[in-house]
N, C-alpha and C positions, 0 to 999 in steps of 0.2 A: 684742745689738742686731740680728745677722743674723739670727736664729732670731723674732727679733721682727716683722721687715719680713715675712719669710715666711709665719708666722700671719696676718699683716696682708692682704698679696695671697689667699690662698687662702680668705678672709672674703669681701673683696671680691668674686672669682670665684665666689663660692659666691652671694653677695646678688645679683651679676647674672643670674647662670643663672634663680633665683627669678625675679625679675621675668620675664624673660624669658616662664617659663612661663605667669606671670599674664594676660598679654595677649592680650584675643582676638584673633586674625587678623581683618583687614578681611572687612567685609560683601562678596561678590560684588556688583559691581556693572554696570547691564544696559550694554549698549555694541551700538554699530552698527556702519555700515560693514565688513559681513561678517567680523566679527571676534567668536568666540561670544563672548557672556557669562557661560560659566560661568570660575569661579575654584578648583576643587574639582575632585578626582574622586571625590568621595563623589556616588552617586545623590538628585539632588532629585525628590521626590513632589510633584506638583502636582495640586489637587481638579477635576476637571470635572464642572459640573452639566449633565446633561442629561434633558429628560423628552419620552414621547413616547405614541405608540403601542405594544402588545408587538413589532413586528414592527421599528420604526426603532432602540429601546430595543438590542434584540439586533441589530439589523445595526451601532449605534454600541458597544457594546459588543466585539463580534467585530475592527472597526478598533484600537479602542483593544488589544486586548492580542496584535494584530499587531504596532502600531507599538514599544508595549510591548519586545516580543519582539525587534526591530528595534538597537535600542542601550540602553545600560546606564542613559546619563548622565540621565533624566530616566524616570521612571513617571507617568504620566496614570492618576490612581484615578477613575473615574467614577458618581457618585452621581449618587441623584434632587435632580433640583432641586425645590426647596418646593413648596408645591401652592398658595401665594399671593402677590401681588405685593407686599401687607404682609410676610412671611416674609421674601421676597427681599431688601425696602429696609432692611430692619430689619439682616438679618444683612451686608448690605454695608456699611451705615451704622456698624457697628459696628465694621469688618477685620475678621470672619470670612465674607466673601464666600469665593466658589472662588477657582480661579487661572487657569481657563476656563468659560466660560460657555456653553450656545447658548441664542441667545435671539433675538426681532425687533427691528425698526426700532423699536418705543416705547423702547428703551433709554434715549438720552439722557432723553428725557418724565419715564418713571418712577422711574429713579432716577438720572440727572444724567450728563452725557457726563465726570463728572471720576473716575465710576466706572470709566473702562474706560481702557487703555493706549493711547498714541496708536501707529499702526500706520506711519505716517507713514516713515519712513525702512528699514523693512523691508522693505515691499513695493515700493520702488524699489531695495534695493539692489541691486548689481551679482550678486553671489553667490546674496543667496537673497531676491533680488523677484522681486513675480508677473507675470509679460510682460502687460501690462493688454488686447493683443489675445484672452486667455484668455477673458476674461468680457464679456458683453454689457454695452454702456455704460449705459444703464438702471441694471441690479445695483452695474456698478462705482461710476457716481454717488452711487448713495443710500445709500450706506454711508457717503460721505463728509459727515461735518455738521460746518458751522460751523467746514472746515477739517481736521479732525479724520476720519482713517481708521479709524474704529471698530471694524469687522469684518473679517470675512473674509465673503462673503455664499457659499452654499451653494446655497441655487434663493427663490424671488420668486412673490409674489401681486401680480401684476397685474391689475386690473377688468376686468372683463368679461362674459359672456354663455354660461351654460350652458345646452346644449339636453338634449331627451330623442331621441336616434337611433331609439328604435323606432316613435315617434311620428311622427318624420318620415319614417321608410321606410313606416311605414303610407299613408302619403298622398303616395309617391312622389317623397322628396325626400332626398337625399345631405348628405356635410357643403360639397359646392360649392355647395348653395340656403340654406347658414347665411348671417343674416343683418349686413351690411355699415354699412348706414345707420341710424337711427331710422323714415325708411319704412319700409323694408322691415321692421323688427320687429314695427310697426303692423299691417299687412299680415296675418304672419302670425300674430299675438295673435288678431286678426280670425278669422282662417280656422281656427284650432287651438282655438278655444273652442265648447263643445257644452253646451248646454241641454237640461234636460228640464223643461216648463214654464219656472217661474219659477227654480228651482233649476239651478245649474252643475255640470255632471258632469266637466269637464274646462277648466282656466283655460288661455288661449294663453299667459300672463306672470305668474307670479309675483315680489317684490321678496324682496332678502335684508334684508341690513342697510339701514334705510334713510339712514343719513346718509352710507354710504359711494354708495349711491344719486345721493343727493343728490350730493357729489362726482363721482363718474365724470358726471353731466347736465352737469357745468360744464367738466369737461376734452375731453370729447368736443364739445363745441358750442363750441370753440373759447375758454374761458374758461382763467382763469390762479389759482392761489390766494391770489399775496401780489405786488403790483408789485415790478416787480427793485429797487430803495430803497427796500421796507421799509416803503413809509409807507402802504399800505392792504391790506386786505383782498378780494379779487376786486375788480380795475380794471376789468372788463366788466362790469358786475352783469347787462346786457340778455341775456346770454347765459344766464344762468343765472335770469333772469323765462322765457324761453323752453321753457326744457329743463322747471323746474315746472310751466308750460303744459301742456305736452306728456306730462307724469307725471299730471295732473290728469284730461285729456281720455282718458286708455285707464283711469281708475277710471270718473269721473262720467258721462261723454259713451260712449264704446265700450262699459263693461262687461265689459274682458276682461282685469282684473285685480283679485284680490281687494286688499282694506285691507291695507295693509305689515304685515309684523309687530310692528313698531317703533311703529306708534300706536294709541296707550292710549281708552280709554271706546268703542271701534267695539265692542264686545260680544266676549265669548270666542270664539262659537262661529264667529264672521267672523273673529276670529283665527289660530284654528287651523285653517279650510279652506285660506285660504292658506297659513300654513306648514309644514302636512302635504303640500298638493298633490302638490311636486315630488318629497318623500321616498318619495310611495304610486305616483309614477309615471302622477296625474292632472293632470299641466301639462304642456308642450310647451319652454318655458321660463323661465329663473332668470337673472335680473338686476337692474341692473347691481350688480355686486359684486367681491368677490377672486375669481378662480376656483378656487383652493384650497381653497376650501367644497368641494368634489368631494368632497376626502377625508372629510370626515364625513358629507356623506349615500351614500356609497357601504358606510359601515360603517355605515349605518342600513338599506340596503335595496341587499344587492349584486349583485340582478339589475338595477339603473338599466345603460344602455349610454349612457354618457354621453358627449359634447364640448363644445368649447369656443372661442369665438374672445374676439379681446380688445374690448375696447368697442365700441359702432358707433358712428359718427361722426354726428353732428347737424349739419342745415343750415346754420349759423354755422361751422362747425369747417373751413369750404375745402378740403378733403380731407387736412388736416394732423393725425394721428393722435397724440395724446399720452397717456403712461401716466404715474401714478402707481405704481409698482413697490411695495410691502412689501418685505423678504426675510427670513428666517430664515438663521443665519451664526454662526460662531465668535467670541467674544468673548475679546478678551487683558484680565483684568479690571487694574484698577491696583495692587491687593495682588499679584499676582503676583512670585515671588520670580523666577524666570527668565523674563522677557518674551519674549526673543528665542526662548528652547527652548519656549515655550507658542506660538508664531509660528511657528514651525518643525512643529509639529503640525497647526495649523491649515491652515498652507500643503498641508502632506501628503497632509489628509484634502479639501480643493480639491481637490486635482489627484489622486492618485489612488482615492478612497472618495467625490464627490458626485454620479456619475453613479447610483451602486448606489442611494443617498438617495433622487434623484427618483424611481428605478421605484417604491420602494415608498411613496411618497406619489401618491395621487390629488391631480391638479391644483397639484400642483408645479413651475413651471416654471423647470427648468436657469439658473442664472446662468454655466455656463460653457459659450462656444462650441464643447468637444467633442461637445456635445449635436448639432451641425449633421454629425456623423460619425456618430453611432449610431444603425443601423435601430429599434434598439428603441425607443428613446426617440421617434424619427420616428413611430413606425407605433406608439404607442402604442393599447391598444385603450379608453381611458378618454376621452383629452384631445383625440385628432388631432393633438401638439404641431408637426404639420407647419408648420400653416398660422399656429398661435399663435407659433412663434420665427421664422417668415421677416417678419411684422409688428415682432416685436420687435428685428429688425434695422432697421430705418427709424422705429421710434416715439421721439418727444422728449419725454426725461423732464422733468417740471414741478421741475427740481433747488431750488425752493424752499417743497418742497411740506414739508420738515420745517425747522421755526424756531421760536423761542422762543414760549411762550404758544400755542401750535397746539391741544392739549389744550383748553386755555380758550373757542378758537373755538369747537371742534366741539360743545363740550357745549349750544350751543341749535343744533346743525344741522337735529335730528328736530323739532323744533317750527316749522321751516317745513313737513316734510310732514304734521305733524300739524295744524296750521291749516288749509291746505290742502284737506288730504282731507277734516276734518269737517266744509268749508264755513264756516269760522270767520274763512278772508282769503282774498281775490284773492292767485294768484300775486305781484302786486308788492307788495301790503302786507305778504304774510310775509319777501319777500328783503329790502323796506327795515327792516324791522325785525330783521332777522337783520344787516345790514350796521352797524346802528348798534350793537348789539350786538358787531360784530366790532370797531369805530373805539376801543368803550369799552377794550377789552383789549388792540390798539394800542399807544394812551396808557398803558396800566398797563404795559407791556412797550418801552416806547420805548428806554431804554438800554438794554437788551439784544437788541433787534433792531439798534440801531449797530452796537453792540459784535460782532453775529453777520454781520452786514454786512461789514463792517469785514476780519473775517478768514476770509470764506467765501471760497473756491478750492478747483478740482477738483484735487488735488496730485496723484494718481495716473491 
């Protein structure tokens, strides 16, 4: 009977051990309040997509196998990201997204803010949050949607006003004669455009984008994109009958801007004088837009000596200067198996790898206030960002300039400067038709501008 009990227990010990082994050990799970999240000390490999230029490619490259280099518990692999915004949706919609991202501000847009890890409790923690005096409040703002800290932002396209410097020292003018106002643009559009006959050998203003156009005429002239509740579409609309006014009269009336590139049936060959102008170096200047266009027409043609200020202010706008910022920034996607060590990366390459970013990007400008320390970055010889981050210290970001349905607005923005231009409506027949247009998508978007209402706050 004892020899039996025996057998019996050492069955038992044996069935338990088994089990035992069967059982996976719990999932790591992510945790805050400065307390890692890792559960292992096996190395976690997390995917970062990044695409760029060759020269950002290789400077984000070289960070990453620093940091790499740095500690054990996490390897950052950095792949290209897709070459389409389909590709992207597709492979995140799927969980084979990355585990970091960089990417812009259309993120929530394109493929939904539930793609990405909320930043939220990170970036304030005591341990390892980012002192929010780091970053210009602009950057830090617009990251924030709907509540939600989505990024880490790196440097920002702000609108604004690139000139040609050689042009203007030709005709005895520095970057202190860059222009301030919508007069004074007028002014010198006037003065910087040259004719031989009938044909233009030199445009004073070329347009970039024009519905981004279109926007900066409304932020700069003192307009607003969405009333603070949500329930319309530009509250001032007169502000922005004005600012197409005044877009209208430097085509039809001055003549010292070619047709945008952005409207269709003006004929190719009026197409492309204006959008060659500023690339060949026959325009004085390029607006209103991102000024981060820099960087592709300076790899189109890199004798341009290019600067830049941030939008000028339109007669309505009281002297009170507001941006709409873009940024480009790190993204902690939501598949991330270690959120906080993907945070902990990002943080890194913030603070120490986004100064090296902006030098090698034309018209980049710094989301972090070490920028206001670094001669190089000051005394750049592309941007001037002297004078572009002492504005961007006193500019007020339109923080509801990203919201549900936004997307939906924009897509008939161009067809107010296309009516416009081809004489097809008065200034006010194309903003009220664009406005009713905006009321429609509104109404299609109502519970979910509540709902973004609802939980928008600057947490950080």
């Amino acid at each position: 009977m004892r020899r039996n009990k025996s057998l019996l227990m050492i069955c038992v010990s044996l069935f338990v051990l088994f089990l035992a082994g069967c059982v996976a050990p719990a999932a790591p799970t992510a945790t805050t309040g400065g307390a890692a999240d890792t559960t292992s000390t096996e190395t976690v490999e997390i995917d970062f997509w990044f695409g760029g230029t060759t020269a950002r490619v290789e400077y984000m490259q070289a960070a990453v196998n620093e940091y790499n280099e740095m500690q054990d518990a996490i390897q950052i692999n950095m792949i290209e990201t897709p070459d389409s915004r389909e590709r992207i949706a597709a492979a995140i919609a799927a969980g084979q997204g990355p585990g970091l991202m960089w990417y812009n501000h259309n993120m929530p847009w394109f493929f939904g803010i539930e793609a990405v890890y909320p930043l939220n409790e990170f970036v304030v923690d005591p341990v390892f949050g980012i002192n929010p005096e780091q970053l210009f409040p602009a950057f830090r703002e617009a990251v924030q949607y709907g509540g939600v800290v989505q990024a880490i932002p790196v440097h920002g396209c702000p609108g604004g006003l690139l000139y040609n410097r050689t042009i203007f020292a030709e005709a005895g003018l520095t970057d202190a004669d860059a222009p301030t106002t919508w007069d004074e643009v007028e002014e010198l559009a006037v003065r910087f455009t040259e004719r031989d006959g009938d044909r233009v050998t030199q445009w004073g203003l070329v347009n970039g984008s024009i519905d981004w156009m279109l926007q900066e005429l409304l932020l700069s002239n003192g307009g607003d994109w969405v009333a603070e509740d949500m329930s319309r579409y530009v509250e001032n609309p007169e502000a922005l009958v004005q600012g197409v006014e005044w877009w209208r009269s430097l085509r039809q009336d001055l003549e010292v801007i070619p047709f945008p590139s952005g409207v269709t049936w003006a004929g190719v060959e009026a197409l492309q004088a204006g959008s060659e102008a500023f690339v060949r170096g026959d325009a004085a200047m390029s607006g209103f837009h991102g000024i981060c266009s820099a960087a592709g027409l300076v790899d189109q043609n890199p004798d341009l000596d290019l600067a830049a200020v941030l939008t000028p202010l339109g007669p309505s706008a009281d002297g009170v200067r507001t941006i709409s910022p873009g940024f480009d920034g790190i993204f902690v996607m939501a598949t991330n198996p270690q959120p906080m060590e993907g945070y902990k990366f990002a943080k890194w390459f913030f603070e120490e790898k986004a100064l090296g970013m902006v030098r090698i990007t034309p018209g980049a400008v710094p989301a972090t206030t070490a920028a206001l320390e670094d001669p190089e970055i000051q005394e750049d010889p592309y941007l001037g960002f002297g004078s572009v981050i002492e504005d961007m210290q006193t500019a007020e970001l339109r923080s509801f300039h990203v919201f549900p349905g936004r997307l939906d607005v924009r897509s008939q923005e161009p067809t107010v400067a296309e009516s416009v231009m081809l004489g097809q409506a008065t200034p006010q027949e194309a903003v009220d038709r664009f406005l009713s247009h905006a009321e429609g998508v509104f109404d299609l978007y109502a519970e979910d501008l509540a709902e973004f209402l609802e939980s928008y706050a600057i947490v950080w």
